[in-house]
mmCIF file of the C-alpha atoms, coordinates in Angstrom:
data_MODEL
# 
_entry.id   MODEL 
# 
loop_
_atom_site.group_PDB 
_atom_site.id 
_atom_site.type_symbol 
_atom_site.label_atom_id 
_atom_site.label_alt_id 
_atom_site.label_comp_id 
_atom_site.label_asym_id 
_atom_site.label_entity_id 
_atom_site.label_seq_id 
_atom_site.pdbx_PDB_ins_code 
_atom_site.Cartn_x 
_atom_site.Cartn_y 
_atom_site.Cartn_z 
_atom_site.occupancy 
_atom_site.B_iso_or_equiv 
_atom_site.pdbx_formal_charge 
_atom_site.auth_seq_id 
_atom_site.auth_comp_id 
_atom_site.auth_asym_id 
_atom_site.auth_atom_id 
_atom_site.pdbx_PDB_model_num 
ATOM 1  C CA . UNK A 1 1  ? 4.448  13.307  21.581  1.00 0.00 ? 1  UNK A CA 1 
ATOM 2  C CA . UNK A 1 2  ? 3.779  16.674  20.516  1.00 0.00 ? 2  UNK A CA 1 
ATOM 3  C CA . UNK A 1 3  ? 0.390  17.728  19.944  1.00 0.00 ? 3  UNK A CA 1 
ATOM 4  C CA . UNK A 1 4  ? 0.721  18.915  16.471  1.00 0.00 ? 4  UNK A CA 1 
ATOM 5  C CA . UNK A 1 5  ? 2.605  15.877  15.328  1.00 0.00 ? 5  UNK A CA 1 
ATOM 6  C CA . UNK A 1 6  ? 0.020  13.767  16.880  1.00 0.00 ? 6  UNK A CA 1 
ATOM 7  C CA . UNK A 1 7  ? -2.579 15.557  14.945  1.00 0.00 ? 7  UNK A CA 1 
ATOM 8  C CA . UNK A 1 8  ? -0.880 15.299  11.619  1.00 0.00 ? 8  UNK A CA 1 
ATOM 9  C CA . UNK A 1 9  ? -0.278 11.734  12.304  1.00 0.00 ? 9  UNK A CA 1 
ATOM 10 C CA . UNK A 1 10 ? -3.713 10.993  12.931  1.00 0.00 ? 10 UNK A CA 1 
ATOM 11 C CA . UNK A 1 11 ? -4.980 13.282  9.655   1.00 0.00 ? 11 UNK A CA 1 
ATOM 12 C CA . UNK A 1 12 ? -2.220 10.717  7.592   1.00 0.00 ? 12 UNK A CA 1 
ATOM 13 C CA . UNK A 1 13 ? -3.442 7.618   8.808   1.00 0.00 ? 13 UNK A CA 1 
ATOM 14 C CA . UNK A 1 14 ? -7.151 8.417   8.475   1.00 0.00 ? 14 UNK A CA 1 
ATOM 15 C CA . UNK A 1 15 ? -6.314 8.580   4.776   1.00 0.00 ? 15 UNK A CA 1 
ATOM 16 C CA . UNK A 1 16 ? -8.083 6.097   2.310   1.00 0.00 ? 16 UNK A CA 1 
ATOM 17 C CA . UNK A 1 17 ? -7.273 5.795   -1.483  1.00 0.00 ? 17 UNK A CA 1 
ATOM 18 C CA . UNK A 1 18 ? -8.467 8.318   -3.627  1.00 0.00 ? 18 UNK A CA 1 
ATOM 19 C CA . UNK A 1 19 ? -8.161 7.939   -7.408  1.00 0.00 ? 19 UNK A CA 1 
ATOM 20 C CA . UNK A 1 20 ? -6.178 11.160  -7.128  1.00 0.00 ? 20 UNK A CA 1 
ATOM 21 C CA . UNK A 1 21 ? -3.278 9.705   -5.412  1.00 0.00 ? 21 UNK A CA 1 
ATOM 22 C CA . UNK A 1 22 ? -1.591 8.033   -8.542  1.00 0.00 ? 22 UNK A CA 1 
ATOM 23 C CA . UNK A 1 23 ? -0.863 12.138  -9.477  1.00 0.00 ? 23 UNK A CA 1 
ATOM 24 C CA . UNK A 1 24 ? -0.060 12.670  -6.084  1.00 0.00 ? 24 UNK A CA 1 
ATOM 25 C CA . UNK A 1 25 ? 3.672  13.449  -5.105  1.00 0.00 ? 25 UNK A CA 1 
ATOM 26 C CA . UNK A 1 26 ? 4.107  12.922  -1.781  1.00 0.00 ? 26 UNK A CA 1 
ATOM 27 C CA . UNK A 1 27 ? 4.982  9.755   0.147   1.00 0.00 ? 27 UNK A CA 1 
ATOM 28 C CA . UNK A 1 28 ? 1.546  8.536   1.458   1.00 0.00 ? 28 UNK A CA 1 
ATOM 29 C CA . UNK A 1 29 ? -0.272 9.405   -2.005  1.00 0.00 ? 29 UNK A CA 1 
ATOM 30 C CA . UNK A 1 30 ? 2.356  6.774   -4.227  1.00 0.00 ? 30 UNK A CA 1 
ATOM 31 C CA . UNK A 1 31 ? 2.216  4.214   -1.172  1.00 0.00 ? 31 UNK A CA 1 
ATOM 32 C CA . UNK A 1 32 ? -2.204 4.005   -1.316  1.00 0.00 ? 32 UNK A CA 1 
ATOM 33 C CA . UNK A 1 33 ? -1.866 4.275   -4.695  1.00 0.00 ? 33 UNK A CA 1 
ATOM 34 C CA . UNK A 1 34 ? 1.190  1.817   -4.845  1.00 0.00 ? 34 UNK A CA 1 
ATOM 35 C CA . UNK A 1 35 ? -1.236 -0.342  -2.597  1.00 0.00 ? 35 UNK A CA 1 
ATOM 36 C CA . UNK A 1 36 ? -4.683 0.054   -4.200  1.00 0.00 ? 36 UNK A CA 1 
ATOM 37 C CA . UNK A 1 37 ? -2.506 -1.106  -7.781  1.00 0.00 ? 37 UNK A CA 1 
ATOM 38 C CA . UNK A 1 38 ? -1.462 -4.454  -5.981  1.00 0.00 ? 38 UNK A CA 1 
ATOM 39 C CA . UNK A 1 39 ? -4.454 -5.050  -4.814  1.00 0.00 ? 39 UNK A CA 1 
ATOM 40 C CA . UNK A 1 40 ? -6.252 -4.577  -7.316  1.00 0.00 ? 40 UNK A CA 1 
ATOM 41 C CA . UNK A 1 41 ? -3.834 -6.991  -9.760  1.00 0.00 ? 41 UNK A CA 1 
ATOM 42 C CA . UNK A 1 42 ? -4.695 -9.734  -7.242  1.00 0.00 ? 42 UNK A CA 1 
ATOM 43 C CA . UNK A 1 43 ? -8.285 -9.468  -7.172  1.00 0.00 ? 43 UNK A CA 1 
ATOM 44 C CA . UNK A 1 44 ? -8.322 -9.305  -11.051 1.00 0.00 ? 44 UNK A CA 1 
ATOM 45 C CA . UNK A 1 45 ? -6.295 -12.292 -11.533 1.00 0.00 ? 45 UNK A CA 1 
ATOM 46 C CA . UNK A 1 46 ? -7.928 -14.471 -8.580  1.00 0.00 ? 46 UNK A CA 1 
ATOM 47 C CA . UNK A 1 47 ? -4.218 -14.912 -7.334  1.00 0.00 ? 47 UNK A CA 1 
ATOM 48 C CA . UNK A 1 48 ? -3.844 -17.567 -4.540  1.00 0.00 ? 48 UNK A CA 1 
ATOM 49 C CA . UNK A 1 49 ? 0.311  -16.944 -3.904  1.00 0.00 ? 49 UNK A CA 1 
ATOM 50 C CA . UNK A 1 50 ? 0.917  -14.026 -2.183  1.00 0.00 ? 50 UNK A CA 1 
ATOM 51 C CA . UNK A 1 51 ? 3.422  -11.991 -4.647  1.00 0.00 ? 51 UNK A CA 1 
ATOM 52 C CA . UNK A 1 52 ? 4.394  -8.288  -4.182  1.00 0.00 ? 52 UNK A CA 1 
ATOM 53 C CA . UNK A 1 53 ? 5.053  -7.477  -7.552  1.00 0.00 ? 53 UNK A CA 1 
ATOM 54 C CA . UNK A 1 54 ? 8.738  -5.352  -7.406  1.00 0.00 ? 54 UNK A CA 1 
ATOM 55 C CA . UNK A 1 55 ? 8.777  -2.311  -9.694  1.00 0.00 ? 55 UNK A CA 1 
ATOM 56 C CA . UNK A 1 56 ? 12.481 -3.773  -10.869 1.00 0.00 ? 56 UNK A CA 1 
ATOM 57 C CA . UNK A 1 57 ? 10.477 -6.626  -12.555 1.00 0.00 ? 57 UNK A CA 1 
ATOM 58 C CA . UNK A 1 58 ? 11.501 -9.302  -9.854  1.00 0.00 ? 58 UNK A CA 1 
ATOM 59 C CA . UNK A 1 59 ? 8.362  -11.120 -7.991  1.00 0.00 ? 59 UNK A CA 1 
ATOM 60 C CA . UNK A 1 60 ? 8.872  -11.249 -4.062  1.00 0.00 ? 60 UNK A CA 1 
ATOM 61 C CA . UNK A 1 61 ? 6.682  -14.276 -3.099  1.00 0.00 ? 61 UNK A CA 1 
ATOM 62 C CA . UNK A 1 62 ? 5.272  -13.847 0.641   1.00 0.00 ? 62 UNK A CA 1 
ATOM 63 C CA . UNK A 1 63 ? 5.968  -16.588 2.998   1.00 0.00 ? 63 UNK A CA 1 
ATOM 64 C CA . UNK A 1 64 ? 2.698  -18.566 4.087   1.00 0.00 ? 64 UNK A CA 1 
ATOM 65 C CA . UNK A 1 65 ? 4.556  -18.849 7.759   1.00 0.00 ? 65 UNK A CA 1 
ATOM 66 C CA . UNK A 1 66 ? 1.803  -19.426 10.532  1.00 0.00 ? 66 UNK A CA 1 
ATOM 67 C CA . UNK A 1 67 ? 3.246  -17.287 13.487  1.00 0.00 ? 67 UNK A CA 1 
ATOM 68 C CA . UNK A 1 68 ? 2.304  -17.959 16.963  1.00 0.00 ? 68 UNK A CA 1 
# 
């Protein structure tokens, strides 16, 4: 891998959610924020069912599969 690719790679996934990041415009700044939102729902609500919540309106419940 090239050196300077490794070191932006390494800057991006040192990155934490900033309250910032629902202004930002770039790709990693809507994903954390995208992120922190969902979380944040859940915690609210005390969900139990993992749901991601689609931005089309439609729920995508997670599968509580046990992989080995």
């Amino acid at each position: 891998m090239d050196k300077e690719l490794e070191k932006e790679s390494l800057k991006i996934a040192g990155r934490h959610y900033k309250k910032e990041d629902y202004q930002g415009k770039d790709t990693v700044s809507k994903g954390l924020a995208t992120t922190h939102e969902q979380v944040s729902d859940v915690y609210m609500e005390g969900q139990v069912t993992p749901v991601i919540e689609d931005v089309d309106g439609k729920d995508i419940h997670i599968s509580k599969r046990i992989f080995d």
